[in-house]
RODO-2510 file (C-alpha; in nm, 4 decimals, decimal comma):
residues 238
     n   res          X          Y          Z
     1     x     0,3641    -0,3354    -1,8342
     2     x     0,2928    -0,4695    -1,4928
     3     x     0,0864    -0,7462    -1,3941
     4     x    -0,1946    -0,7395    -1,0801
     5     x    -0,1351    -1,0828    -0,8383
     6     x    -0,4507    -1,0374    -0,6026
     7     x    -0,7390    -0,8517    -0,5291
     8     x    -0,9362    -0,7307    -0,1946
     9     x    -1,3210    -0,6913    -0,2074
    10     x    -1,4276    -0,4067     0,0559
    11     x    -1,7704    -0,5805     0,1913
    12     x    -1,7588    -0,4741     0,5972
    13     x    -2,0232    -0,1843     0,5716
    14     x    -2,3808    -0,2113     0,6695
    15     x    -2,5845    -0,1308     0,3693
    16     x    -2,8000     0,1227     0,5161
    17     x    -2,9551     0,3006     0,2105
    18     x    -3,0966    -0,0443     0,0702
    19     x    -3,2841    -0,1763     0,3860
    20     x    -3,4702    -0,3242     0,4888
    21     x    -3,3098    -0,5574     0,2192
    22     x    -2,9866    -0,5563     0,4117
    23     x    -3,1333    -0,5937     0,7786
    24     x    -3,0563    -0,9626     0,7008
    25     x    -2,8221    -0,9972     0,4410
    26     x    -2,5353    -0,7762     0,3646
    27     x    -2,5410    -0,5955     0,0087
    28     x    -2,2347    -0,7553    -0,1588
    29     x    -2,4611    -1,0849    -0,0645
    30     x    -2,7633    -1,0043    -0,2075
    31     x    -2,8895    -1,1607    -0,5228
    32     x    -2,9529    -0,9490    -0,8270
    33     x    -3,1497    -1,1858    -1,0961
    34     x    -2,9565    -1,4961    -0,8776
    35     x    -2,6494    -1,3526    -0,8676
    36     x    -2,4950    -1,2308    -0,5737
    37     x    -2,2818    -0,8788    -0,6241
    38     x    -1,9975    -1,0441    -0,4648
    39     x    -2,0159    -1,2925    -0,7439
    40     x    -2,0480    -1,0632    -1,0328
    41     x    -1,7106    -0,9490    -0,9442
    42     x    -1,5452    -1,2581    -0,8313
    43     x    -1,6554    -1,4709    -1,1676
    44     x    -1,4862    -1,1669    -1,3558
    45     x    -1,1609    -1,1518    -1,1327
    46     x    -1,1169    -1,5688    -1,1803
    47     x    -1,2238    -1,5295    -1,5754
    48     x    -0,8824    -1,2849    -1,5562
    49     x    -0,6438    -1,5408    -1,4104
    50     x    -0,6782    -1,3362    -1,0280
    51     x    -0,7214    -1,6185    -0,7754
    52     x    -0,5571    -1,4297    -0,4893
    53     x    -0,8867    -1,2475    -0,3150
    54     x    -0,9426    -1,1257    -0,0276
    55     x    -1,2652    -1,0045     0,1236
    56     x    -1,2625    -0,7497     0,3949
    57     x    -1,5802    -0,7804     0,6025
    58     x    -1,7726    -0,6588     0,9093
    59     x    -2,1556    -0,6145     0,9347
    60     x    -2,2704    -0,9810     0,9546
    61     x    -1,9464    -1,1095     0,8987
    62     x    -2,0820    -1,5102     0,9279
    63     x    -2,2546    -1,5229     0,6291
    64     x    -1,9238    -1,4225     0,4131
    65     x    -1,7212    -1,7033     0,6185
    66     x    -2,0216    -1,9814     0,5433
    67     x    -2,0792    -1,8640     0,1885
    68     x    -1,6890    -1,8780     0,0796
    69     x    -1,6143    -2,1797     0,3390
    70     x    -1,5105    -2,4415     0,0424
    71     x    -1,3385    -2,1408    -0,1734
    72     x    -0,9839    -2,1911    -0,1086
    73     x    -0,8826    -1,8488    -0,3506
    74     x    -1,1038    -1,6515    -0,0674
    75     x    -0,9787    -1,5855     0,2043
    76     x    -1,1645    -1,3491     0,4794
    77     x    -1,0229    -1,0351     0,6543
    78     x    -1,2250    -0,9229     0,9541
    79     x    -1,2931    -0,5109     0,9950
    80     x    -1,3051    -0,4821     1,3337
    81     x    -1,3508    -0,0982     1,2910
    82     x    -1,5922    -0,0950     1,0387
    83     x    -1,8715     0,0815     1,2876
    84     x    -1,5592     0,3494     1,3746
    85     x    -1,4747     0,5458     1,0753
    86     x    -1,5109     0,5531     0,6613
    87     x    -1,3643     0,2583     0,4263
    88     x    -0,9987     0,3362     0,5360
    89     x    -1,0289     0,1296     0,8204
    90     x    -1,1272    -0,1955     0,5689
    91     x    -0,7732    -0,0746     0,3749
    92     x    -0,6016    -0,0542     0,7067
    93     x    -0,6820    -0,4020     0,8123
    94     x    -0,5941    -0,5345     0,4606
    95     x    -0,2591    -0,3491     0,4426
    96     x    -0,0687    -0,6289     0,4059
    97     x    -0,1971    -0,6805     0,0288
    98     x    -0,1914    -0,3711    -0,1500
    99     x     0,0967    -0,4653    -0,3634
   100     x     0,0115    -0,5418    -0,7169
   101     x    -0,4018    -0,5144    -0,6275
   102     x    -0,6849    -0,4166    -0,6972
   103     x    -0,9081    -0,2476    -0,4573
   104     x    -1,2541    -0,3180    -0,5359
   105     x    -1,5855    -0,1790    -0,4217
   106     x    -1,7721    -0,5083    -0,3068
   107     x    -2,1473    -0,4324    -0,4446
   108     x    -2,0954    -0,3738    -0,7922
   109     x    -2,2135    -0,5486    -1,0866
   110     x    -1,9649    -0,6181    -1,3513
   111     x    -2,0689    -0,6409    -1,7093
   112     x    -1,7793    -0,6492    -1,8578
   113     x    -1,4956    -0,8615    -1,7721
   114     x    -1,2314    -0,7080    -1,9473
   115     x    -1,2102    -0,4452    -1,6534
   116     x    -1,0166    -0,7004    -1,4248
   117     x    -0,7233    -0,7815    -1,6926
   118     x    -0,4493    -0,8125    -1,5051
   119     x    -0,1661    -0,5965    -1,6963
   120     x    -0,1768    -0,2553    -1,6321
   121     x     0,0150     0,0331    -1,7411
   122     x     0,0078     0,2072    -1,4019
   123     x    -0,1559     0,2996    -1,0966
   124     x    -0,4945     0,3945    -1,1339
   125     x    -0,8848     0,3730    -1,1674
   126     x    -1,1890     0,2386    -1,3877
   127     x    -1,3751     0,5772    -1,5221
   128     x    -1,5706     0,6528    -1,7940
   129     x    -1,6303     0,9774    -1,9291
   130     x    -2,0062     1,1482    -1,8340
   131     x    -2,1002     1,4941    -1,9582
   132     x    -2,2402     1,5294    -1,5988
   133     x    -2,1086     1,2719    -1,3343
   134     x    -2,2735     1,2746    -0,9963
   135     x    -2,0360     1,2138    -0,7433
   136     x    -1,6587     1,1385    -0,7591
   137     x    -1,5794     1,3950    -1,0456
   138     x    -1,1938     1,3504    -1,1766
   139     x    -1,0281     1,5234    -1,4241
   140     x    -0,8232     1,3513    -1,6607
   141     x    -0,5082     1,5188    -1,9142
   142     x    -0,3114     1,3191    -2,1585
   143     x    -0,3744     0,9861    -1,9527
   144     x    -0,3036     1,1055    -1,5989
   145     x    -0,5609     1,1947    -1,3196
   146     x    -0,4950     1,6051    -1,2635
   147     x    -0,7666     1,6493    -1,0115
   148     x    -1,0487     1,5241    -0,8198
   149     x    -1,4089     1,6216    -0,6365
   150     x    -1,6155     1,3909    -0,4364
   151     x    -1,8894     1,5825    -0,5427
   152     x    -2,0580     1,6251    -0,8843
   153     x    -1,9319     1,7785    -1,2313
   154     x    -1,9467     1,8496    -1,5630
   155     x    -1,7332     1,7282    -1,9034
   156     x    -1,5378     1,5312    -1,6874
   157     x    -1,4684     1,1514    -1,6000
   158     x    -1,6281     0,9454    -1,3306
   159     x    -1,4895     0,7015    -1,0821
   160     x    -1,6030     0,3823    -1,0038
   161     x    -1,5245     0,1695    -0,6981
   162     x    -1,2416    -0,0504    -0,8897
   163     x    -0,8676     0,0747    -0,8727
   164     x    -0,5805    -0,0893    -0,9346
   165     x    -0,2182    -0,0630    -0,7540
   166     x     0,1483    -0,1835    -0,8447
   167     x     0,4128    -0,2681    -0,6059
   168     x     0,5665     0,0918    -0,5513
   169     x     0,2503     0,2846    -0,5380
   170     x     0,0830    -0,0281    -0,3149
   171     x     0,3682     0,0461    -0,0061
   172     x     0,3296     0,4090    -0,0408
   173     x    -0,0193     0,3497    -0,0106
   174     x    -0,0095     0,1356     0,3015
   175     x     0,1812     0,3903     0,4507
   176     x    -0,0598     0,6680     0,3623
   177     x    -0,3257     0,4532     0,5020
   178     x    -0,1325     0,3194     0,8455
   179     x    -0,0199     0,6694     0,9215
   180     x    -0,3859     0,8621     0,8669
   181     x    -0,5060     0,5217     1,0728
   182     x    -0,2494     0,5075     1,3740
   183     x    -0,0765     0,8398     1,3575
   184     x    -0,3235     1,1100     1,2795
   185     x    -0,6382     0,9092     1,3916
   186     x    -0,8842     1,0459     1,1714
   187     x    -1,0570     0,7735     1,0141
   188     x    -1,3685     0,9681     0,8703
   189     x    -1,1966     0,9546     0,5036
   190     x    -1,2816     0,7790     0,2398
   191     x    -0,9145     0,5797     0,1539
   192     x    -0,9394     0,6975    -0,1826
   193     x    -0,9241     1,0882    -0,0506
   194     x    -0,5642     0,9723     0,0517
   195     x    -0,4515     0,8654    -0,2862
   196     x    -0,6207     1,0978    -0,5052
   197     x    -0,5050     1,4345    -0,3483
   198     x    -0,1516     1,3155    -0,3985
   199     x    -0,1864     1,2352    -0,7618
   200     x    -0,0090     1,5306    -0,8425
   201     x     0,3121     1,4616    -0,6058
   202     x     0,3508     1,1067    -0,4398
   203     x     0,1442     0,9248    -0,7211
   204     x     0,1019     0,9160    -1,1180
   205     x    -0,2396     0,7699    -1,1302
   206     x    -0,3983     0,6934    -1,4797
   207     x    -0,7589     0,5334    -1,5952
   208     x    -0,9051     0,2427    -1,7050
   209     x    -1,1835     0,3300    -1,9559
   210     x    -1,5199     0,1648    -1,9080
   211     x    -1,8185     0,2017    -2,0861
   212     x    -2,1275     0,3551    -1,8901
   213     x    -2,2952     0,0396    -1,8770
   214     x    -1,9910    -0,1797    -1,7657
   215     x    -2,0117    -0,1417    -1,4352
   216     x    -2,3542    -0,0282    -1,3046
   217     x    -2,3674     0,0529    -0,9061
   218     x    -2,6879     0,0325    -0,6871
   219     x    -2,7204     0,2512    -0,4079
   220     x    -3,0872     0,2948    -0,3482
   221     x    -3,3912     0,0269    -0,3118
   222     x    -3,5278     0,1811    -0,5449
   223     x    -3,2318     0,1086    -0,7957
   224     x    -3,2320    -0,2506    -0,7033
   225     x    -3,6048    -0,2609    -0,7550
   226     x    -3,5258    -0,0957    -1,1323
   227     x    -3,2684    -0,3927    -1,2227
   228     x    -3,4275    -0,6713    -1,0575
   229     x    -3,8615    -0,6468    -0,9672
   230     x    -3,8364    -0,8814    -0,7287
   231     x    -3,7483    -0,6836    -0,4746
   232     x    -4,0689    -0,4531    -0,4714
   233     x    -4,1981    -0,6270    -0,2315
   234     x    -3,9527    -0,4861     0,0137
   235     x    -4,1164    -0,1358    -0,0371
   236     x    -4,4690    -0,1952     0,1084
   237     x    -4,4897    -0,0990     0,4603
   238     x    -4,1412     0,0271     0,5339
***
């Protein structure tokens, strides 16, 4: 059993599909019922003993700095290249942490806080089995991710944005992630495309089960609308 030190929250991206909501406020700062998304996940984190976070951030990077200000367990990483490739550039500039981590998808809610214990068996992801998942299809046998598909599928597990890293498979990720960043140059990947299409050679990546309701992910307006009314308002006259 190995035991997860820190954590780094991905927050630099824009938000697009939820404006205009996010013309002002970035999404891992918006309020859902008066809690920030950011929050949801940072109250579960602290309720598991993590106090080590880091938050990765770009698009309106002054209101993460002001909000977190007094937090001395936060501290901020800036993206400079958020507006130049995919996610991997947030993992590239946060390199330096992805020993005994988890990564973690900054505008999720988190209903369950057992998902953030910090002993883990191995590398790996949160997933919960759907008979039809819609995006980020994996394939699980006896324990151990076999396969993976950014796209939809059927009878198999989902991923969510929450994976978790010990200290061997953390340095062979930053090097995945510093050589696709300064060496190849493409940085229209998602970071997890890195890790996943080795899980058959460089990495023996496993699951965290989570219930379908555990973790619940809003990627529309019209999503946020369903979970909290409030925001309706935003959809007159855009």
């Amino acid at each position: 059993m190995e035991q997860i030190k820190r954590a780094i929250i991905l927050a630099a991206g824009e938000g697009k599909r939820l404006r205009p909501v996010t013309l002002s406020t970035p999404k891992p700062l918006i309020k859902v019922n008066g809690t920030r998304f950011i929050d949801y996940i940072i109250g579960a984190l602290k309720s598991n003993g993590i106090h080590e976070i880091y938050i990765v951030t770009g698009y309106k990077k002054e209101q993460f700095i002001e909000t977190y200000k007094e937090d001395s367990d936060i501290t901020i990483i800036e993206n400079p290249y958020y507006l130049d490739g995919n996610n991997i550039t947030s993992i590239y500039v946060a390199r330096d942490y992805l020993e005994d981590t988890f990564i973690i998808e900054g505008d999720q809610i988190i209903n369950n806080t057992d998902i953030f214990k910090s002993e883990i068996d191995k590398s790996g992801y949160a997933a919960t089995y759907m008979d039809h998942a819609p995006e980020w299809a994996i394939n699980v046998e006896q324990g151990r991710i076999t396969n993976f598909s950014i796209d939809e599928g059927d009878r198999c597990h989902r991923l969510f944005g929450i994976s978790m890293w010990n200290a061997e498979d953390g340095k062979r990720l930053r090097e995945l992630v510093r050589a696709q960043f300064e060496d190849i140059k493409d940085l229209d990947v998602y970071w997890d495309e890195l890790a996943l299409s080795r899980c058959n050679s460089d990495f023996d990546l496993g699951i965290r089960e989570v219930g379908p309701k555990d973790i619940i992910e809003v990627d529309t307006l019209d999503e946020l609308i369903e979970i909290d009314s409030s925001y309706a308002q935003y959809k007159t006259g855009y």
